[in-house]
PASEBA-1860 file (N, C-alpha, C; in nm, 3 decimals):
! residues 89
1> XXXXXXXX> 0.084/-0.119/0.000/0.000/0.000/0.000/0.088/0.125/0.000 ~ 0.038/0.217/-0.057/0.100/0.372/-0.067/0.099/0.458/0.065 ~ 0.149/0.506/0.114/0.171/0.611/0.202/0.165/0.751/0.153 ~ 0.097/0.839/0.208/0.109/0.946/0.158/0.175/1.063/0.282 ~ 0.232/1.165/0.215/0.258/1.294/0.322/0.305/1.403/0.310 ~ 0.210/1.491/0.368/0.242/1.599/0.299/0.366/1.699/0.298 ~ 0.449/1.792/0.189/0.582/1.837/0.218/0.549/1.962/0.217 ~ 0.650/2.032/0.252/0.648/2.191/0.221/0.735/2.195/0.166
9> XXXXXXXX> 0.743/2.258/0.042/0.879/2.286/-0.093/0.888/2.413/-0.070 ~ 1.000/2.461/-0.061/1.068/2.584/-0.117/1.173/2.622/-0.181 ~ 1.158/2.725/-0.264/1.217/2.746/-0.361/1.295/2.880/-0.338 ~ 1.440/2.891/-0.350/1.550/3.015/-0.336/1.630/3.015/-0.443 ~ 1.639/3.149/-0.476/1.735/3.172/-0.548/1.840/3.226/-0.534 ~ 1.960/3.196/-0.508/2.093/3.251/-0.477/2.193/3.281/-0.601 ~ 2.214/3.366/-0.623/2.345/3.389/-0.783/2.226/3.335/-0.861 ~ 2.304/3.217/-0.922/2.269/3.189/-1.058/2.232/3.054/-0.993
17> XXXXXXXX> 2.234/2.995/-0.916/2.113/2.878/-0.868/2.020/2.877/-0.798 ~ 1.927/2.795/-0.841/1.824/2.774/-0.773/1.787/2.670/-0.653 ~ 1.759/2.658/-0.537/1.765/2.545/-0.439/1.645/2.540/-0.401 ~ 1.595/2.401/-0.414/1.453/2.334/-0.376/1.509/2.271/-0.256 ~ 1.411/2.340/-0.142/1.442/2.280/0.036/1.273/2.175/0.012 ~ 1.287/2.062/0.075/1.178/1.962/0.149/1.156/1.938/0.216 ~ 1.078/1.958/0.313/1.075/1.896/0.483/0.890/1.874/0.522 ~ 0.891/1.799/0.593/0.819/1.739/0.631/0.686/1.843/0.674
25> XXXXXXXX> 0.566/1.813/0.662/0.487/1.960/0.712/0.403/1.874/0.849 ~ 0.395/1.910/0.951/0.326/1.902/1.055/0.254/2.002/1.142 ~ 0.197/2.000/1.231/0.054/2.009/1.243/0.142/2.148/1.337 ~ 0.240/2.120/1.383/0.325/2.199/1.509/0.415/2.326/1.478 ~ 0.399/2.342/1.292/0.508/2.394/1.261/0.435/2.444/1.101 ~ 0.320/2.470/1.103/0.256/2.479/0.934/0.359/2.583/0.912 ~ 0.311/2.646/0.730/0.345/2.726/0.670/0.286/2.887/0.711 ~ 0.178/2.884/0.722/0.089/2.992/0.808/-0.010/2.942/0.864
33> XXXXXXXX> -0.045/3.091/0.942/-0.128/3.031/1.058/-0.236/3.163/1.033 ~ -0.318/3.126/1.060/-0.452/3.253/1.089/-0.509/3.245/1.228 ~ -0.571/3.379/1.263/-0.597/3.357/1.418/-0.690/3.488/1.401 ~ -0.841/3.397/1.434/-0.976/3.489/1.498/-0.900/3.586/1.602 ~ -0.876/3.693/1.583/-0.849/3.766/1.765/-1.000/3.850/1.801 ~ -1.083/3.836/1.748/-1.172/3.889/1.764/-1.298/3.851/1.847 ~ -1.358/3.907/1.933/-1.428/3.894/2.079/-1.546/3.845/1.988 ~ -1.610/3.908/1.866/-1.765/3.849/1.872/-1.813/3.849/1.700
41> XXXXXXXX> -1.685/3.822/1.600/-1.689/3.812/1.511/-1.629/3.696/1.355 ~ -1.713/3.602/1.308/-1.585/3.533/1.240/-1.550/3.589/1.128 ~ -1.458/3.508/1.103/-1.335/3.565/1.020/-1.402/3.405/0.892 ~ -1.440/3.485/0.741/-1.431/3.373/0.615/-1.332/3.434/0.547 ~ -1.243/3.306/0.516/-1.129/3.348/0.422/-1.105/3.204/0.275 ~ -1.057/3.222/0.225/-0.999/3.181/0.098/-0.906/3.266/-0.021 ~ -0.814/3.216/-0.081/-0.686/3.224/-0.136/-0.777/3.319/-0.297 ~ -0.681/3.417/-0.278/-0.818/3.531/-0.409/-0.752/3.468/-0.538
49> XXXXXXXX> -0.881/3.435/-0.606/-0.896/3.396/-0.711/-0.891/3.268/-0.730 ~ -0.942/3.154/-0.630/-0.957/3.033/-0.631/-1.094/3.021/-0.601 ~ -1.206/3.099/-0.650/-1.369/3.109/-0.690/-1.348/2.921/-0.656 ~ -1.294/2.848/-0.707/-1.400/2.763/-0.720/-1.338/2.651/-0.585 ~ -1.322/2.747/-0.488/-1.305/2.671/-0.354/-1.386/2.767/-0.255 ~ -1.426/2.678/-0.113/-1.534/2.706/-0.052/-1.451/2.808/0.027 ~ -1.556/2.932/0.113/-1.502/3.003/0.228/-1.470/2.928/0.326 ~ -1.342/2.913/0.367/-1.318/2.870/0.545/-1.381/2.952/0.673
57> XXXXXXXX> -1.425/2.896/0.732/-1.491/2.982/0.887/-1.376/2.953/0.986 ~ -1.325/3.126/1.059/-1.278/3.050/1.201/-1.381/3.183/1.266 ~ -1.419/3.104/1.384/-1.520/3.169/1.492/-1.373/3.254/1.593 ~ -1.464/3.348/1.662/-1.377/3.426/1.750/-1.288/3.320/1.837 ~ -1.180/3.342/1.832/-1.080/3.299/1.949/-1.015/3.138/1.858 ~ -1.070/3.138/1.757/-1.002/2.993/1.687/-0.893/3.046/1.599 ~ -0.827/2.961/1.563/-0.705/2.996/1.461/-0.667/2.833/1.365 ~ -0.633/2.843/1.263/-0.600/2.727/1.181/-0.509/2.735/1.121
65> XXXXXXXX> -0.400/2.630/1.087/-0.315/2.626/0.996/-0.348/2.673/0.881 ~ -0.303/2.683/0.743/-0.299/2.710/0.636/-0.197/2.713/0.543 ~ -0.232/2.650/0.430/-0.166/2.626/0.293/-0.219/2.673/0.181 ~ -0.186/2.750/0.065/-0.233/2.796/-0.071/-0.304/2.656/-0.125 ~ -0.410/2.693/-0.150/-0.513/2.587/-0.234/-0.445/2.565/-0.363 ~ -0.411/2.690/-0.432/-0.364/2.647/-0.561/-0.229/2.746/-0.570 ~ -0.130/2.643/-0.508/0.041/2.693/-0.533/0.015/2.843/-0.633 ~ -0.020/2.808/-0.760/0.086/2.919/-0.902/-0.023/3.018/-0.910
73> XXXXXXXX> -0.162/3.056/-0.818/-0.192/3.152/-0.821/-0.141/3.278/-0.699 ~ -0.212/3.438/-0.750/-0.175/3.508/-0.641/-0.160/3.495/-0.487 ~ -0.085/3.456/-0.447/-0.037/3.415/-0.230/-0.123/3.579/-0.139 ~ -0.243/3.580/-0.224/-0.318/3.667/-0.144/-0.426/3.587/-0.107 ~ -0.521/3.640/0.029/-0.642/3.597/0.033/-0.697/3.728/0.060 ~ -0.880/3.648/0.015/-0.958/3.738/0.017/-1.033/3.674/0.171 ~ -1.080/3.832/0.194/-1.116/3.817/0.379/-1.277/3.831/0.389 ~ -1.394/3.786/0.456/-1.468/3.838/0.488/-1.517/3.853/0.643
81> XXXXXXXX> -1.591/3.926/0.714/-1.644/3.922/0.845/-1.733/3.894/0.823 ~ -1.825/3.872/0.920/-1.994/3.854/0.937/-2.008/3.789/1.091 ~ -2.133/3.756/1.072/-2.197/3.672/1.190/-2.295/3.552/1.123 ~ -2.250/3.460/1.201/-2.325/3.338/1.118/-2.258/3.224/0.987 ~ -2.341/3.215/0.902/-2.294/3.162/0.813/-2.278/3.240/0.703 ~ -2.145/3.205/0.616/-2.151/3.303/0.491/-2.205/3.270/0.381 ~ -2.280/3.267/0.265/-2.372/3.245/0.186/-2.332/3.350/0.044 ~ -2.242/3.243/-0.025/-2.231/3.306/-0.165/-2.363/3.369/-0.229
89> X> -2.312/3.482/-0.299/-2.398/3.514/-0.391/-2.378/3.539/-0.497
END
């Protein structure tokens, strides 16, 4: 059977080479982190311009790891507030 797991790649460029680092990604040490600091509001987020992935919810006082949904687009996200549930339109 296959094993799977997930890596974190990075990529540097020094002079005229390029160096791909690999290491292991765990739960203790993600790539970023997000964090509700907010007393009575959540926080919906997703990676801008990946429309065709869902909003993440963190409620006040939660925080979650995070990874780019789709590596080779813009390493921005788009943010929303509210109360409740968020409901594309």
């Amino acid at each position: 059977s296959e094993t799977q797991k997930n890596l974190l790649v990075d990529m540097k460029f020094l002079f005229q080479s390029m160096f791909i680092f690999v290491r292991a990604s765990t739960p203790s040490s993600p790539p970023h982190k997000i964090i509700n600091r907010s007393l009575r509001w959540n926080i919906f987020y997703r990676q801008r311009g990946c429309d065709n992935h869902p909003f993440k919810c963190l409620c006040p006082g939660e925080s979650s790891p995070f990874t780019w949904q789709e590596p080779t687009k813009p390493k921005k996200l788009t943010i929303r507030v509210g109360a409740g549930e968020w409901i594309e339109s």
